[in-house]
VEXDREN-2710 file (C-alpha; in Angstrom, 1 decimal):
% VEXDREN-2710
k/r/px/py/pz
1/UNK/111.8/89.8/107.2
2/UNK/108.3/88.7/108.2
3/UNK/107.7/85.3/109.8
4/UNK/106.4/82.8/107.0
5/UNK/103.4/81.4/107.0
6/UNK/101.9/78.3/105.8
7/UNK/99.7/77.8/103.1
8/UNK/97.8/74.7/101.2
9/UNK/98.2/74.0/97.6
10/UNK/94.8/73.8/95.8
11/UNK/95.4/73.4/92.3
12/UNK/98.3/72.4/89.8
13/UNK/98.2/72.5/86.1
14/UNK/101.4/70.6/84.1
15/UNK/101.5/72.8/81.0
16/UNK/104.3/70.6/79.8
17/UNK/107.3/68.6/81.3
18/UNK/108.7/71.3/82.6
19/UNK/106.1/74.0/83.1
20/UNK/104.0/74.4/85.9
21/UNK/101.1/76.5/87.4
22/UNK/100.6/76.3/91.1
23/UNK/97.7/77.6/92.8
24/UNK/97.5/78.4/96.8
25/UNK/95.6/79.7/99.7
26/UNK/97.8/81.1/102.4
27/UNK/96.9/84.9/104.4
28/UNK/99.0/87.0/102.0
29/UNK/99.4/90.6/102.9
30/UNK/97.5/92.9/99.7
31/UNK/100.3/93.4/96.9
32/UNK/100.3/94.8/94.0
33/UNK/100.7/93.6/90.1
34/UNK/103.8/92.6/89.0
35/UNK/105.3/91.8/92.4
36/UNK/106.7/88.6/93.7
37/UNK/106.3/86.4/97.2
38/UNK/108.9/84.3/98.2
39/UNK/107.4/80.7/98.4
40/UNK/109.2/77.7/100.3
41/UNK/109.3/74.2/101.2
42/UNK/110.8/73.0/104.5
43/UNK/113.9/70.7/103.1
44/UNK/115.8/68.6/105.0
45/UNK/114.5/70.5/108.8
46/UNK/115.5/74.1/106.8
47/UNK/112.7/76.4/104.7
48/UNK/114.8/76.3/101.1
49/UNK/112.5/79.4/99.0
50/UNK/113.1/81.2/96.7
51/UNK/110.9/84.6/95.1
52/UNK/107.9/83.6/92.2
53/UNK/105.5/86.7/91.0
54/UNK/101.8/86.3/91.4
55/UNK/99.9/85.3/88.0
56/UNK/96.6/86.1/89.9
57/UNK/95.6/90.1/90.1
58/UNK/95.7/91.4/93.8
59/UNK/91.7/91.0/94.4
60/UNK/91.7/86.8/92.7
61/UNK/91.9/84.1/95.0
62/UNK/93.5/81.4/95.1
63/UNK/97.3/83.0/94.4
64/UNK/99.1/81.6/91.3
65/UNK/102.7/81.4/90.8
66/UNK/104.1/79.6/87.3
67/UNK/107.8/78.3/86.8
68/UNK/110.2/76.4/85.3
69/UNK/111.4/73.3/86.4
70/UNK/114.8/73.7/87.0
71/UNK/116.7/70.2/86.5
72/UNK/118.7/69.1/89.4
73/UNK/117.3/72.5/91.4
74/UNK/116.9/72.1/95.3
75/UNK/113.4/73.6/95.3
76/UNK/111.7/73.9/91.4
77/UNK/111.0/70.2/91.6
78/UNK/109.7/69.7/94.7
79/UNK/107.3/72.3/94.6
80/UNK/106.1/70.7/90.9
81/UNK/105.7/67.3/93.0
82/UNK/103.2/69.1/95.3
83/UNK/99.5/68.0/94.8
84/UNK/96.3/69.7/96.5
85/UNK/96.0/69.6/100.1
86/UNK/100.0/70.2/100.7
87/UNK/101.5/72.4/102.3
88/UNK/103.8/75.0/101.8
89/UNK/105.2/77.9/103.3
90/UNK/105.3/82.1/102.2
91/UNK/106.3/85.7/103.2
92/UNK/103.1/87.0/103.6
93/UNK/104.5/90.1/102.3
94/UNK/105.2/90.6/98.3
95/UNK/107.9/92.1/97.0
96/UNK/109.4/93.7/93.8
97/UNK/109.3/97.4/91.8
98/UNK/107.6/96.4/88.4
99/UNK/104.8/97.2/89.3
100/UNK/102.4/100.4/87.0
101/UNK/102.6/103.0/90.1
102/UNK/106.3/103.0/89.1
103/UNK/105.6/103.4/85.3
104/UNK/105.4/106.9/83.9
105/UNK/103.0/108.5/82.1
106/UNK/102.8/107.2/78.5
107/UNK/100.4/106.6/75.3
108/UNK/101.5/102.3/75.0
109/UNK/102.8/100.2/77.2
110/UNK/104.9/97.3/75.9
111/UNK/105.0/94.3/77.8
112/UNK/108.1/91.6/76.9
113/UNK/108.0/88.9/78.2
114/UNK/110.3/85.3/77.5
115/UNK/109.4/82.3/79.1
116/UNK/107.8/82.4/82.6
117/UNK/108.2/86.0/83.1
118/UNK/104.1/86.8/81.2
119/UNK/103.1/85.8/84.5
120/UNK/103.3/89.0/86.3
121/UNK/102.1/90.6/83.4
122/UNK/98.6/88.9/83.0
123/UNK/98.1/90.3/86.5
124/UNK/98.6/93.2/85.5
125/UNK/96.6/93.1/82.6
126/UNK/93.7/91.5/85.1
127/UNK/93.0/94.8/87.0
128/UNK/92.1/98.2/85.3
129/UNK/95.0/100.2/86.0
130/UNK/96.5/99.6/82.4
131/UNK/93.6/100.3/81.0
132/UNK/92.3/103.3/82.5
133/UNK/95.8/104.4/81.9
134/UNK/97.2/103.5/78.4
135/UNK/95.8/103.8/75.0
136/UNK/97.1/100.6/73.5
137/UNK/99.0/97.1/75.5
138/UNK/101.3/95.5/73.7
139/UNK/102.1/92.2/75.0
140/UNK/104.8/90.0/73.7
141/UNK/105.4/86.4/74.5
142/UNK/108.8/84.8/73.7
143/UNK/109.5/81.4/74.2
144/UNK/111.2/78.1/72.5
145/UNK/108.9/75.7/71.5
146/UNK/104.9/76.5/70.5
147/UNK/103.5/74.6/73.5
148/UNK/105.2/77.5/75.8
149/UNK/103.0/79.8/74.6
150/UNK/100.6/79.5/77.4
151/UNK/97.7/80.8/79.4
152/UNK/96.1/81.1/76.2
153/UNK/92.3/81.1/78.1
154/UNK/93.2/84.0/80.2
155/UNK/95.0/86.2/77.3
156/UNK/91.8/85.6/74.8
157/UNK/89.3/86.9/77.4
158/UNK/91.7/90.0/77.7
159/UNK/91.2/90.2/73.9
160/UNK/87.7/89.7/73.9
161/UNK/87.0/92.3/76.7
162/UNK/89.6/94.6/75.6
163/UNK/89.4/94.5/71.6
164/UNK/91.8/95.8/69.5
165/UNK/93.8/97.8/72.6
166/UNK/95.1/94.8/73.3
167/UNK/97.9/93.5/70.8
168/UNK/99.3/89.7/71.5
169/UNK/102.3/88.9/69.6
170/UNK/103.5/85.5/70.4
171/UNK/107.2/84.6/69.4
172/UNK/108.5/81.3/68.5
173/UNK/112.6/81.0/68.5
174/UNK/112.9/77.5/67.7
175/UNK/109.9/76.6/65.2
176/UNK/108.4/78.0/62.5
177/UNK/105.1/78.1/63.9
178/UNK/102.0/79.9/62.0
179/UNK/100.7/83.0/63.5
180/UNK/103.6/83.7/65.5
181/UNK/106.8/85.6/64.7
182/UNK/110.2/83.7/64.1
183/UNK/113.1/84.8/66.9
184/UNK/113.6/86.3/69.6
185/UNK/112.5/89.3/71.1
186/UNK/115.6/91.6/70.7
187/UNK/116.0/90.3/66.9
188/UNK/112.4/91.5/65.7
189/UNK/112.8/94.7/67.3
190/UNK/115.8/95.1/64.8
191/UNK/114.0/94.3/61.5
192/UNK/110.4/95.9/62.4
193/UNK/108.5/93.1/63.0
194/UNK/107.4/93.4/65.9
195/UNK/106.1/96.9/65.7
196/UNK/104.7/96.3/62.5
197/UNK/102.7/93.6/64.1
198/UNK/101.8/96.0/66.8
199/UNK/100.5/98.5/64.6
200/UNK/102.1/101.4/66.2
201/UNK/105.5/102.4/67.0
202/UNK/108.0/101.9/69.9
203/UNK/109.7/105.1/70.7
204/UNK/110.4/107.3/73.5
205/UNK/108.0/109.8/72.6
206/UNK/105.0/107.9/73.5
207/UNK/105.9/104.3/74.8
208/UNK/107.2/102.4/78.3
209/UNK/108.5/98.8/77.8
210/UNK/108.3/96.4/80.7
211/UNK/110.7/93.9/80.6
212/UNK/110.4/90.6/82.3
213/UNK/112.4/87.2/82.0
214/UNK/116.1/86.3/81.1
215/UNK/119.0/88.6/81.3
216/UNK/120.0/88.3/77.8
217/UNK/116.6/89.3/76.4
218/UNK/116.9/92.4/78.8
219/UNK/120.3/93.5/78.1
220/UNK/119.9/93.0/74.3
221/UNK/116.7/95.0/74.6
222/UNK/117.9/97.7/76.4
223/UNK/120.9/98.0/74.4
224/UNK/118.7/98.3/71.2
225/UNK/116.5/100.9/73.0
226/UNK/119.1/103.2/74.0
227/UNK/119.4/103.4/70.2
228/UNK/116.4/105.4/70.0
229/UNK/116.8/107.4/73.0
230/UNK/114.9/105.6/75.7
231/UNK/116.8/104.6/78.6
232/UNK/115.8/102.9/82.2
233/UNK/113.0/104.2/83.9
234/UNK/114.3/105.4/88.3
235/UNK/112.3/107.6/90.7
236/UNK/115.0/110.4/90.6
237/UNK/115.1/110.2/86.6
238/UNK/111.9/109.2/84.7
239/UNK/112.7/106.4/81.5
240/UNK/111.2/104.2/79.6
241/UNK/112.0/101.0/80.5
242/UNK/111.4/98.9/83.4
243/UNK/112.4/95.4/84.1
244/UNK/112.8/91.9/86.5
245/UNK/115.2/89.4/85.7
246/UNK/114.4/85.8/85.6
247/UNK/117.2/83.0/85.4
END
């Protein structure tokens, strides 16, 4: 493991009580989108970390990570009580397999996302990889409550610049919210909605699904994939599906 490093926090932005964008210089190796850095604090004379994927795309400074605030968690809270100018430590090298030089060749990519796990996705969507390689994006953001559907800024400028390749489908599981689908993700793949929103169709034929955020949405997902004969995506055997699991 490489020695870690410290870095200076230059930004925060409190999306709500328990969400939370933080923003950081620090001499980070080059990584690709989609993968992770493990971020730290030094607790009581220890470094407690733990791994968050970069929101930012590999050439955007400063990095970006976005979590959860875990109640009663050693490290979550702490790092959402850091204002610019602190420090904190890294690994200056990143991490992780989710990443498009792993993805297959394919007509769409479908990106799911619940909660916190979008984040490696927008950098993704940031660089021109996707688009040089895909035909349509489908990205899907599940989450509780309305006022988790964030980064709203940076996903309308992908629209703008992007037009009609890109497909946002935002998914409320505890409202009934306008514009949004009710549910979770696994559930609107099971009645059509959300490929009838998407305009095109999932299927092994033509599509990969990324997969990022709880282990319930990724199991369920999976599960209701294999249905139509698309299964996990390895080097030795191409699939269709990728994924990283948040808790």
């Amino acid at each position: 493991m490489a020695t870690p490093l410290q870095g200076t926090v230059v930004d925060k932005k409190l999306w709500t009580p328990r969400l939370v964008s933080l923003r950081f210089e620090a001499d980070v190796q080059p990584f690709k989108a989609g993968q992770f850095l493990r971020v730290a604090l030094e607790l009581d004379g220890e470094l407690v970390g733990r791994p968050y994927s970069f929101v930012n795309s590999p050439d955007e400074r400063p990095h970006e990570i976005y979590f959860n605030i875990v109640e009663q968690g050693q490290l979550s809270p702490r790092l959402a009580a850091l204002e610019p100018g602190d420090p904190l430590w890294v690994n200056p090298v990143a991490n992780g397999f989710l990443t498009l030089d792993e993805v297959p060749e394919a007509r769409h990519l479908w990106l799911l996302a619940t909660g916190t796990g979008i984040g490696p996705f927008l950098s993704m969507l940031k660089t021109d990889e996707p688009w040089r390689r895909f035909d349509k994006i489908v990205l899907t953001h599940s989450v509780r409550e309305a006022r988790g559907l964030t980064y709203q800024d940076t996903i309308n400028r992908q629209r703008e610049h992007h037009g009609d390749r890109l497909s946002y489908i935002p998914l409320v599981s505890r409202e009934y919210v306008t514009h949004t689908l009710h549910g979770r993700i696994p559930l609107n793949i099971l009645n059509g909605d959300l490929e009838q929103q998407a305009g095109i169709r999932l299927s092994a034929a033509d599509s990969h699904v990324m997969l990022c955020g709880n282990s319930g949405m990724i199991e369920q997902t999976v599960e209701l994939l294999a249905e139509r004969g698309m299964k996990r995506h390895r080097r030795r055997e191409h699939g269709h599906i990728s994924s990283e699991q948040y808790f």
